[in-house]
N, C-alpha and C positions, 0 to 999 in steps of 0.2 A: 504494500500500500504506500502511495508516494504522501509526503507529505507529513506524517506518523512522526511524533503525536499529534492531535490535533488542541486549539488549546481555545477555550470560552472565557476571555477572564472579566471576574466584577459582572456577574449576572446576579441582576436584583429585578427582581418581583414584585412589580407595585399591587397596593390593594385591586388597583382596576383590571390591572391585565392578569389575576388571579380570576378575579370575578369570570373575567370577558374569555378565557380558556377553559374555565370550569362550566360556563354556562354552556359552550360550546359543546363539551364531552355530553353533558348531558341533555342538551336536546336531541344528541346522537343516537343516545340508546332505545335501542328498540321499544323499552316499556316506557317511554316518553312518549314515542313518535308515535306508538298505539294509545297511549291514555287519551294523547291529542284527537286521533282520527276517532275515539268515541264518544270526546266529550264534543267535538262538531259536528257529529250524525245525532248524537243527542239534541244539539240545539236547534239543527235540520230540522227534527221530528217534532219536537214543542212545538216551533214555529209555525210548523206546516198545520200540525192539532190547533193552533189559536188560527190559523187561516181560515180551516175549512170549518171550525166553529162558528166566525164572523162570517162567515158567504154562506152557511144554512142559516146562524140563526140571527144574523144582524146583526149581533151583540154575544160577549164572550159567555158561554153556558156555565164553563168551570172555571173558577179563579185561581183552584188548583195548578194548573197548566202553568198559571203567568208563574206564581211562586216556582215552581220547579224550573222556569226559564230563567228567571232572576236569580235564581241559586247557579245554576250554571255558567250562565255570562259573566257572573261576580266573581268565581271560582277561576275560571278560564283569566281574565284579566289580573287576579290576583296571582297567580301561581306563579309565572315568572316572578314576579316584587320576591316573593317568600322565598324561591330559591337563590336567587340577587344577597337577602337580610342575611339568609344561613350560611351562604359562600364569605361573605363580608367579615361575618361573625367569626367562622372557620378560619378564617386570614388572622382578624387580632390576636385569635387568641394562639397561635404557632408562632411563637419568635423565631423560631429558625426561617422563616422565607422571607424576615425583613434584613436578614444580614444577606451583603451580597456575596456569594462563592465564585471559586475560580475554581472547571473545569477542567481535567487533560483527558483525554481520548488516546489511548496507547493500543497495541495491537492487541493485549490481554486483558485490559481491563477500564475501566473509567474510575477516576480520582479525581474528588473532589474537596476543596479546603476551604473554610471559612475562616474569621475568626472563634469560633467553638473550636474548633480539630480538623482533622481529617477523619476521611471515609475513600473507600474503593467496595465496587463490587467489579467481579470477572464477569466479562459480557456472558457467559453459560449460567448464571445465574439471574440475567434477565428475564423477566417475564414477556415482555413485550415492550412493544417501542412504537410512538402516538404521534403522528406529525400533524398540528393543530394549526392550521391554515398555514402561512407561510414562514413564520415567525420563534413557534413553539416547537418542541420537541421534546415528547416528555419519553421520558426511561424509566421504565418499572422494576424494580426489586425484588416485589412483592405486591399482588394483586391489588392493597390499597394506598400503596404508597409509591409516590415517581418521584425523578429528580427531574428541575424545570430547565430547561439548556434554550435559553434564548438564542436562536440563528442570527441574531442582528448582531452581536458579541464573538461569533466564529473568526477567528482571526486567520485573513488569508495567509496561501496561495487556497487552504481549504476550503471546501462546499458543501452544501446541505446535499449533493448529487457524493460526493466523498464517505460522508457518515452513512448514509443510506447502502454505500456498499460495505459498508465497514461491518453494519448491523447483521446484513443479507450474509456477508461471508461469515459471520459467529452466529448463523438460524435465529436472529433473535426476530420472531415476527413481527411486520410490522404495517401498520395499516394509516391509515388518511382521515382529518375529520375536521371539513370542512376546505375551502379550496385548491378543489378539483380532483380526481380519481385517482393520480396517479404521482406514486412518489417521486422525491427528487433523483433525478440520473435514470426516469424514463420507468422505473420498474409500477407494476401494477400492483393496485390495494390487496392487503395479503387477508 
């Protein structure tokens, strides 16, 4: 691998772009992207029940209906706010993502240092690897915890198309979430 190590230094993580990555993963997930497409066949269906209520009977028959639509669309425009408060909340209260670390990317393992210490894990102990629009890159450990490796801090001649093969040659799976299908240096969502 040319280039090796590769090196991220002074990655800090503001409250926002915490929020604005996290939101992201999770409108990704499939039990999101499904709760959404039923809570809008739900408001579909209200809707449609107060329509054809009004065009038989002039006038709304069940006020039931409205309540249960008003429950809906309240819920629907709230849910993002709640996940926003909780992601917000999750940020203050983890000190470690307001200090910023420096990255090295080695061909065995990744190392990283803050002010707290160091840390390394060996890419075979990856879980997976999350490339969040064009910017993020997050590396997993451990199913609920990643390390956040800002792309705008890759210090050339290296590429987000580099790391991507770097990932692919140590099998650490890896997939896309949010701008566009296909990871950097052309390879396809795993």
């Amino acid at each position: 691998m040319k280039h090796l190590p590769y090196h991220l230094p002074a990655v800090r993580l503001s409250a926002d772009e915490y929020v604005a990555v996290n939101l992201r993963l999770w409108r990704a997930r499939p039990g999101t992207r499904r709760s959404r497409w039923v809570l809008g066949a739900a408001v579909l269906l209200l809707s449609l029940s107060i329509g054809i209520d009004l065009w038989q009977n002039g006038q709304p028959e069940r006020t039931s209906t409205f309540i249960f639509l008003t429950v809906a669309v309240l819920y629907g425009l709230s849910r993002a706010a709640l996940v926003r408060w909780q992601l917000r909340r999750g940020y203050a209260r983890n000190a470690g993502l307001h200090q910023p670390l420096d990255f090295r990317l080695t061909n065995g393992e990744i190392i990283g240092q803050s002010g707290q210490g160091q840390f390394s894990s060996k890419w075979p102990q990856l879980k997976r690897a999350v490339w969040v629009g064009t910017d993020w890159l997050l590396l997993y450990p451990t199913e609920t915890a990643c390390y956040y490796l800002d792309l705008r801090q890759l210090q050339p001649p290296a590429t987000p198309a580099d790391l991507a093969r770097l990932l692919a040659r140590h099998a650490v799976p890896q997939q896309r979430v949010g701008g566009g299908g296909n990871l950097p240096g052309g390879g396809g969502v795993a």
